[in-house]
N, C-alpha and C positions, 0 to 999 in steps of 0.2 A: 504494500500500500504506500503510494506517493501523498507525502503531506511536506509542506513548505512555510515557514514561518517569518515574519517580519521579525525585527525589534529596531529599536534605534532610531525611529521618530522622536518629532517635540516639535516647539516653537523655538525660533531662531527670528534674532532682528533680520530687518535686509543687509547682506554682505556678510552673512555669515553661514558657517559651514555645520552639515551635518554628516552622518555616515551612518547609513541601512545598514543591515545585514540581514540577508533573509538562511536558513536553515534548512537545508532541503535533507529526507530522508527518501530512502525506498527507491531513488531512482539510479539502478543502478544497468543501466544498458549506455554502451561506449559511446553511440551519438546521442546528444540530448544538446536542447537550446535553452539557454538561463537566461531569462529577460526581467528587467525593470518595464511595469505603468504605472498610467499616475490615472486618475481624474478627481476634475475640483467640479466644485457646487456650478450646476447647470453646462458642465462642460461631458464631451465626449472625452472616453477611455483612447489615451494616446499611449504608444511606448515610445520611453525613453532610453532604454539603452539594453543592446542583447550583447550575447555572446556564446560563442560555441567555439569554434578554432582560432577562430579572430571576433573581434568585437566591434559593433556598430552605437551608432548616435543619434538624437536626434538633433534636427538643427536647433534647436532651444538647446541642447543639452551639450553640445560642443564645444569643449575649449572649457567647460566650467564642470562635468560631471563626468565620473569614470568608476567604470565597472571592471569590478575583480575577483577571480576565484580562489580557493584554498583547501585545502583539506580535502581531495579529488573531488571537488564540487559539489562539496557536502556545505561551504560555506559562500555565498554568492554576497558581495557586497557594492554599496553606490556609493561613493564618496561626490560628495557636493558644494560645490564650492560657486562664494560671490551669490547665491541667493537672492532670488527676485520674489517680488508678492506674487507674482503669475505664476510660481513654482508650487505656491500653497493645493496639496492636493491631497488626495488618500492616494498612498503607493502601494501598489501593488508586485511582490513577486511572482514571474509565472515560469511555465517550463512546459515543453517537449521533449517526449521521449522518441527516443528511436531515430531519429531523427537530425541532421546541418539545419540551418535555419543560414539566411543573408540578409542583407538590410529593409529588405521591402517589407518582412517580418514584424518590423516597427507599427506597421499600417494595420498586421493583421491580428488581433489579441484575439478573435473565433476560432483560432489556431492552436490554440494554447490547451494544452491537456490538464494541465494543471495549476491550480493556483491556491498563493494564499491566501490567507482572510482580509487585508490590507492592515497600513498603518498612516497614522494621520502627521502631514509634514503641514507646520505652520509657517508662514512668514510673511511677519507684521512691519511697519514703519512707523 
């Protein structure tokens, strides 16, 4: 059984930095896609950041956000940085099994086999 967990939300002023980690159990087949979403109040579910052999971005998320694995991808984390108020969302970890994923993947979260329950990213000015 695949289960996947956030931690490491909060509130953060603007320009300041936080770091997800989400927990993945159970998925243990060699191709699999680890991905960051987000969505905020009245917005559509976007991603922000995959990764599987190589790692993609969103344009919002370029140059300020970076995804990384550890623990043979038992630990997926977002590192976030420079924080905007438009950043404020519930994030979500997700994943495919079996699976490469590439960047267009960002567009597709109906794709996603699995996910966490989210976690709430604030940021106020």
């Amino acid at each position: 059984q695949v289960q996947l967990a956030e931690s490491g939300g909060g509130s953060v002023q603007v320009g300041g930095s936080l770091r997800l980690t989400c927990s993945v159990s159970g998925l243990t087949s060699d191709r699999k896609c680890l991905a960051w979403f987000r969505q905020g109040v009245g917005k559509e579910r976007e991603g922000v950041a995959l990764a599987d052999v190589d790692t993609y971005y969103s344009d919002s998320a370029k140059g300020r956000f970076k995804i990384s694995r550890e623990n043979h991808d038992t630990l997926v984390h977002l590192q976030m940085t420079n924080l905007r108020t438009e950043d404020t969302a519930m994030y979500f970890c997700a994943a495919i099994s079996r699976r490469w994923c590439r960047e267009y993947y960002l567009s597709r979260w109906t794709d996603f086999d699995y996910w966490g329950p989210g976690i709430q990213v604030t940021v106020s000015s």
